[in-house]
C-alpha positions as CSV (number, residue, x, y, z in Angstrom):
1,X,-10.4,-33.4,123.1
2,X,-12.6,-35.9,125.2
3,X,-13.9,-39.5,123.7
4,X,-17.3,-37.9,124.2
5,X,-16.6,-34.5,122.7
6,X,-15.4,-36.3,119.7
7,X,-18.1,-38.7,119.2
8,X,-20.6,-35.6,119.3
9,X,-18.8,-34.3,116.7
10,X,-19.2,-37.5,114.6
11,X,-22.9,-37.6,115.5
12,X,-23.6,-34.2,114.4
13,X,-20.9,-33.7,111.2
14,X,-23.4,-35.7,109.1
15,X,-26.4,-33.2,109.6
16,X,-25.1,-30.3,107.5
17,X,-23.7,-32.4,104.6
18,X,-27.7,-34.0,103.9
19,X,-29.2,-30.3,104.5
20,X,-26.8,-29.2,101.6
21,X,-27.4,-32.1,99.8
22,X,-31.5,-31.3,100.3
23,X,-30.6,-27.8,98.8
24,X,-29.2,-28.8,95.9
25,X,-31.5,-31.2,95.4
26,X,-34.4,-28.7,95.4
27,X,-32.4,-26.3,93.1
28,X,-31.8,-29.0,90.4
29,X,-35.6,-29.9,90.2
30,X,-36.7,-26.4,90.1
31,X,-34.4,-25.1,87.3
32,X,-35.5,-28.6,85.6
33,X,-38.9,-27.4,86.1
34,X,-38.3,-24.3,84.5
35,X,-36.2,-25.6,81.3
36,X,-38.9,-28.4,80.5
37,X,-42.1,-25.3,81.0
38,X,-40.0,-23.2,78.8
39,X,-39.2,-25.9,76.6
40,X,-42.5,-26.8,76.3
41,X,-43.8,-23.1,76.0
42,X,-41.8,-23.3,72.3
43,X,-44.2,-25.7,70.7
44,X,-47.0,-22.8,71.9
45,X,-45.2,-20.6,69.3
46,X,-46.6,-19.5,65.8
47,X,-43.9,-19.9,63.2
48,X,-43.6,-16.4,62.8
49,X,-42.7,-15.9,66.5
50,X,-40.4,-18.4,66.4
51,X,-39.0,-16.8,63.6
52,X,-38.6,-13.9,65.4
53,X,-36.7,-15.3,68.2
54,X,-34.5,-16.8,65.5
55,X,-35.4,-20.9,65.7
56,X,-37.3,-23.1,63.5
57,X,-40.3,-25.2,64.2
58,X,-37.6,-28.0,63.9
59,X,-35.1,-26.5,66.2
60,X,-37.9,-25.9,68.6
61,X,-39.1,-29.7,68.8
62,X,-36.0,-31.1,68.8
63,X,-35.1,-28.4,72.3
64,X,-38.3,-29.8,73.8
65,X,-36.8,-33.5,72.9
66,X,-33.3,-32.5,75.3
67,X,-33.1,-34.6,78.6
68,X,-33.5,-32.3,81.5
69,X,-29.7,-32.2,82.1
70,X,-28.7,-30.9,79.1
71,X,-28.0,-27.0,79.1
């Protein structure tokens, strides 16, 4: 390989790794998104629904209280 065929290659390598990083990026907030709405969408619940689905209104708050990393 040639001095300049390897520095192109160092120019460009760094491209890819920030568009990947920009994906996942995007993923992480979107499912974030969707945990805290359907987080949130609990305390919309009647006790009886929530009975139904098996959580109390306890259970329920303290879900909506989770950080947004938590699974």
């Amino acid at each position: 390989m040639t001095i300049d065929a390897i520095r192109s290659q160092a120019i460009r390598a760094p491209v890819f790794p920030v568009r990947s990083l920009l994906r996942r990026t995007v993923r992480v907030y979107r499912i974030w998104v969707m945990k805290r709405r359907t987080r949130y969408a609990l305390l919309d619940l009647t006790d009886a629904q929530l009975e139904d689905i098996g959580i109390s209104r306890s259970e329920a708050r303290r879900e909506v209280a989770k950080s947004f990393y938590w699974n």
